[in-house]
N, C-alpha and C positions, 0 to 999 in steps of 0.2 A: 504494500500500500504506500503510495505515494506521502511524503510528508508534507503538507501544508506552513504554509507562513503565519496563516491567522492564526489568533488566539483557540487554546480547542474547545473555547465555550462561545467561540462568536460566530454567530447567525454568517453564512457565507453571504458574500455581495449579491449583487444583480448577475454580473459577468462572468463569475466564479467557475470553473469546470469542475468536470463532476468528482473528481481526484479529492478537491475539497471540500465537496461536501460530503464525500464519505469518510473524511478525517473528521469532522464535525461528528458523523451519526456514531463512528467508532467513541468518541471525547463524552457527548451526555450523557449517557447511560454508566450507570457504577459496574454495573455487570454485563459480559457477555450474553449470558442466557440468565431469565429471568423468566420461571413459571408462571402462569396461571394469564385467564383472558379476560382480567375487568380492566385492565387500563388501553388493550388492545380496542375493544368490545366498544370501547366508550369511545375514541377515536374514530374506529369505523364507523358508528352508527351517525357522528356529526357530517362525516362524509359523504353518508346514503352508500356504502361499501357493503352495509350486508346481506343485503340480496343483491344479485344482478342480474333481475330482471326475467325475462323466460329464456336467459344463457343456462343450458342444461351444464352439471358442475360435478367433476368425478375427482376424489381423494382418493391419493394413493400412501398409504403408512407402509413400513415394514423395517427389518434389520437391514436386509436388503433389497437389491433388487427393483426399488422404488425407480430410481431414475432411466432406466430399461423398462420398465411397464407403461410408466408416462409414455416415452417416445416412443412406442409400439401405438397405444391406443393414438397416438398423437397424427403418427403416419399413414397409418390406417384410416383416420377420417379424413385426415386431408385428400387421400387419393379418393374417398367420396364425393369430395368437391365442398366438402363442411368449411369451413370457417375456426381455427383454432388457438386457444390460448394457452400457453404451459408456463406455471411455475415451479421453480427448482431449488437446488438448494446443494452445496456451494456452487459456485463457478471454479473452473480450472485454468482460465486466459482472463478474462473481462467479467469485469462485474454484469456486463449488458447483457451474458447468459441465461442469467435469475429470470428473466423474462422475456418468451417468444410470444409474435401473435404472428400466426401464418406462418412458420418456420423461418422466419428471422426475429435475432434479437433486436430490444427496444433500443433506440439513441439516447444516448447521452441527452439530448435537448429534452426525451422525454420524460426521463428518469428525474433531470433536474427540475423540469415543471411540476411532477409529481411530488417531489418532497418539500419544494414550495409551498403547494395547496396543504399536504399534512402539515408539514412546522404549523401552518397559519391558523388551521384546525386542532392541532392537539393541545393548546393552551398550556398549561402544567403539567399536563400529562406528561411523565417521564415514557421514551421508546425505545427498545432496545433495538441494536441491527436490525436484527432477523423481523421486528416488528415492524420496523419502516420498510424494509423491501418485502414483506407481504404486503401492507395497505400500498403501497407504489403501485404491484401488480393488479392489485382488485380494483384499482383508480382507472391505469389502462384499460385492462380488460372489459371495464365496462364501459368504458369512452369509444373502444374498438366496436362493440354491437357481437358478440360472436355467436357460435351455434354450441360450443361446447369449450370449458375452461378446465382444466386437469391442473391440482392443487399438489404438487407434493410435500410432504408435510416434513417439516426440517428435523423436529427430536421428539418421538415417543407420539402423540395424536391426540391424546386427552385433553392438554395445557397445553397446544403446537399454536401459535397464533393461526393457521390455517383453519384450524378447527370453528371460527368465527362464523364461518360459513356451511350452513346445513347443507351436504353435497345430496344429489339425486342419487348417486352411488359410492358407497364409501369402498375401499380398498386396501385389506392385506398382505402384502405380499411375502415375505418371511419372519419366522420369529426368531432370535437367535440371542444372545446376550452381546450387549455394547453398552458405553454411557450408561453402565449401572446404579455407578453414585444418584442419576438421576431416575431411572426406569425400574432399578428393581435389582439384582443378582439372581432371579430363578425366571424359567420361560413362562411360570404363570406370569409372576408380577409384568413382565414385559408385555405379554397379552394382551392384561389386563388392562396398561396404558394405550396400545394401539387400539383395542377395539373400543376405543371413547371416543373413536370416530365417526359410530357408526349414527342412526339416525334412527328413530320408529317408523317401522311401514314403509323403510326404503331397504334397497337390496343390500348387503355386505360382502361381499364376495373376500372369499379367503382361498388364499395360493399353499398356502404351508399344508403340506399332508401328515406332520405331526402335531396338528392343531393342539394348543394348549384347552385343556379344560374352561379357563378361565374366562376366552373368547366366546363360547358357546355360551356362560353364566350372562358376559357381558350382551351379547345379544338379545337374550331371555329378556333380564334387565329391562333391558331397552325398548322390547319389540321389535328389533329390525328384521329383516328376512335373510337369514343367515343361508349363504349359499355358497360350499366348499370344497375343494377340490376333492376326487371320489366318492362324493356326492353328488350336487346339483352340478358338477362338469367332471371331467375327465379327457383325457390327452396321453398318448402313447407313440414312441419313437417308431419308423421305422428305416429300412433297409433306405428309400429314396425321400422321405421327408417326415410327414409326422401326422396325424389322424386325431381331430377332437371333437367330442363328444357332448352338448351342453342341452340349457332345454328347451330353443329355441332352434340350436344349429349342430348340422353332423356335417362335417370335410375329412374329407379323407387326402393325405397325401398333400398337405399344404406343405409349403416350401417350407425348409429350417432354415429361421433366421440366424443373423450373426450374435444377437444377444441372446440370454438361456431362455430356453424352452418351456421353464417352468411359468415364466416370467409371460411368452406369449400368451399362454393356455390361461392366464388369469386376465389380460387384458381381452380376451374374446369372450370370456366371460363376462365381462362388465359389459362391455358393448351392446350384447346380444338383449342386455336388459333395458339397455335405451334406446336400443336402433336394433331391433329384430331384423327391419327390411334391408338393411347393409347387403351390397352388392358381394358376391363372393369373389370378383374381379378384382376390387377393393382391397377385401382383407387379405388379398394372395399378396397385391402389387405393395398393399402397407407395411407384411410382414417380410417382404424379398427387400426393400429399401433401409430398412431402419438401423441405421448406423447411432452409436453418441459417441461421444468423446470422452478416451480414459475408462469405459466398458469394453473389453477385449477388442482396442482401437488397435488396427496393422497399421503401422505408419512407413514401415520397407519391408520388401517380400524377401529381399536375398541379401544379408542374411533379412530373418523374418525377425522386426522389433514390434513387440505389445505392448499396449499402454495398460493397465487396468486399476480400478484405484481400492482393491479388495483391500481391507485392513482389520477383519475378522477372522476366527477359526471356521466360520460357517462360507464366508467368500474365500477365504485360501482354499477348502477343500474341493469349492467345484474350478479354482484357480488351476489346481494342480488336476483333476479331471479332465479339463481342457487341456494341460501341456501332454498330459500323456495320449492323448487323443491325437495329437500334429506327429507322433512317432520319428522326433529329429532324426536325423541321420547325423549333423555336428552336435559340438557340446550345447548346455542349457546356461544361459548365464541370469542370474539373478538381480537386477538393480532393487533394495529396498530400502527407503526407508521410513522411519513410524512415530507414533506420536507416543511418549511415554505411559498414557493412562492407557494403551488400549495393551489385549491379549497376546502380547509379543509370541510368548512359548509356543503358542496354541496355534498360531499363524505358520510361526518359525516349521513347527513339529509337520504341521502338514502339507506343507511345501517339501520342505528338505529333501525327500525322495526321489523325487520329481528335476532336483535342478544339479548340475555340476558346480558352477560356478558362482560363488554367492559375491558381490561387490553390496556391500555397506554404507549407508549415506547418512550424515549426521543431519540432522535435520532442527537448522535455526531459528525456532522460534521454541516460545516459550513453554509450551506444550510438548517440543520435541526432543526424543530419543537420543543419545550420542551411538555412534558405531558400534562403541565396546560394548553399549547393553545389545545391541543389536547379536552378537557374537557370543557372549554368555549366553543367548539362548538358543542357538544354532545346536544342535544333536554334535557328539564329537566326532573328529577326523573330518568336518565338511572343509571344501576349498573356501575359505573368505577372505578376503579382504577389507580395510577399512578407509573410509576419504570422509574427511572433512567438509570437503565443497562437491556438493555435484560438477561442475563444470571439469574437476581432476578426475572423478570416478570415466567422465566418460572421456576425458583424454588418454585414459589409460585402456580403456577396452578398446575402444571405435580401431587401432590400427591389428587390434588381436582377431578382427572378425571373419569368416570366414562366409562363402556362400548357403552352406548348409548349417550354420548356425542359429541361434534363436535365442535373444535378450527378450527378456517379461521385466518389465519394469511397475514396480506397487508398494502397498505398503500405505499409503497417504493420497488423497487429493494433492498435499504439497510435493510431494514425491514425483507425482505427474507431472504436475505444472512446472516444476525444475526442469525435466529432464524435457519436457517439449519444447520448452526456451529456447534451449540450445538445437533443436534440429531443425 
């Protein structure tokens, strides 16, 4: 993040770029993340932010998975000719990420005009980050007029500021353990924060096929129409693509896309629930297109480099599922690195197998891991190495590469965003 001149409690000018006013929105707020939605709730509604209108509105929650389910559902209505809005959560290049309409991010001019209108409306209301680029996007998106808005929800779904917004279809997509300190340390308690997504007498659709108990209560609860995977859908690989199964829609042999599988079979399940009539034309050309960035992104085929920005034991395992899937014929090189709170071992443990060469990356900020933890948790006898700066890790690979080779680069969002810099 860019550093600012202004004072970090002074209102940006007229002229201002948007560099500084996001050193501004970083300066007021005491904390990063800040539970709970009455100070959000109360901004938005000065706004007219919480409804948008007859924009149909799908939340997507989970451990994982989330930003792959978005741009599947995302790309898939586009190729219907819909009209679409997607919010995210983080960015890997540009803040202007956090928010597509029509599959480009908003400008700068827009972003800034948006936090204009809020500063002017929140009065005392303190906002955190995350809370001003949520109302930024519900500002756009309903200035845009669209047909369908996909919310993804930044931490846990209960107290997520997205959650402001009663969705027409709420969405699960994995449950797994992260950000404990805030969610919980068991797969109920994490659950149990996701499915406070969900809404009465609207669908919920759940991807995870080891659904916690807890979801199921939460639904009850709530009344929503709990609909889950080997239940109300189902989806099976096969030999040339994959075959799903829901209660609206049977295909057989649709294409496999490039993001996980588990991930599509839940986005066609939500879909099916607000657009039965979807063209099967559509969800072929929306699931063959969907790419994201930093989800098992090729950025060079020979050797082959992946971006992926897994930093769980539950995204290492299907991480490492993929690597053994490409059957390299050269060695496996590993770029990772992590942020000290999250499950290093667990990450480390299920990878390990999978990779020859591990390269170590300390990771500068204040959140972040140095190398040596990196390496105390590596299984013993693995190849590693450790660098200080990304820009030395990959001066020291890039002239060892061979054709048949294959760098996985993960571990962090920042991880990514380092090592795409430089190429």
């Amino acid at each position: 993040m860019s550093q600012s001149s202004a004072h970090p409690h002074q209102l940006p000018g007229a002229n201002a770029p948007l560099s500084v006013w996001l050193d501004y929105l970083l300066a007021i707020h005491p904390t990063e993340i800040d539970m709970g939605l009455e100070r959000v709730t109360q901004v938005a509604t000065r706004l007219g932010v919480l409804s948008l209108g007859s924009t149909k509105v799908i939340t997507v929650a989970g451990t994982n998975g989330k930003g792959s389910t978005c741009r599947m559902l995302e790309q898939i209505m586009r190729a219907a000719g819909y009209r679409v809005g997607v919010y995210s959560s983080p960015h890997i290049i540009n803040y202007n990420e956090r928010v597509r309409i029509d599959d480009v991010d908003a400008p700068d001019s827009d972003f800034i005009s948006a936090f204009e209108t809020i500063e002017a409306a929140r009065g005392d209301t303190s906002l955190t980050f995350f809370e001003y680029a949520t109302l930024a996007g519900l500002l756009l998106f309903k200035q845009a007029k669209l047909d369908l808005v996909i919310l993804e929800v930044g931490l846990g779904g209960r107290l997520d500021a997205t959650n402001i917004i009663d969705a027409d279809v709420s969405v699960v997509t994995a449950i797994d353990l992260d950000h404990q300190a805030y969610l919980g340390d068991t797969r109920e308690l994490v659950g149990r924060e996701k499915a406070g997504i969900f809404r009465k007498n609207r669908p919920a659709i759940v991807g995870d096929a080891e659904m916690p108990a807890s979801v199921v209560e939460v639904a009850n609860e709530k009344g929503a129409l709990l609909k889950a995977v080997g239940q109300a859908f189902s989806y099976k690989q096969t030999r040339t693509g994959w075959d799903f199964c829901g209660e609206h829609w049977q295909f057989v042999d649709l294409p496999k896309p490039q993001l996980p599988l588990p991930n599509a079979a839940t986005s066609l399940a939500a879909l099916e629930q607000l657009w039965p009539e979807l063209s099967e034309a559509a969800i072929r050309s929306g699931l063959a297109s969907a790419r994201l960035s930093g989800r098992m992104e090729h950025i060079s085929e020979a050797p082959l480099i992946i971006l992926d920005v897994a930093h769980n034991p539950h995204a290492a395992r299907y991480l490492a599922q993929r690597l053994d899937e490409l059957q390299a014929k050269g060695r496996v090189y590993g770029v990772c690195g992590m942020l000290k709170d999250k499950d290093i071992e667990g990450v480390m443990q299920a990878l390990a197998p999978s990779i020859d060469s591990w390269l170590l990356v300390t990771l500068h900020n204040e959140r972040g891991a140095d190398a040596g933890r990196l390496r105390k948790a590596l299984p013993d006898g693995c190849d590693a190495r450790e660098f200080e700066q990304m820009p030395d890790c990959w001066q020291y690979l890039k002239p060892k590469l061979g054709a048949e080779d294959v760098v996985i680069v993960f571990g962090s969002f920042y991880t990514v965003s380092g090592f795409k810099a430089l190429i």
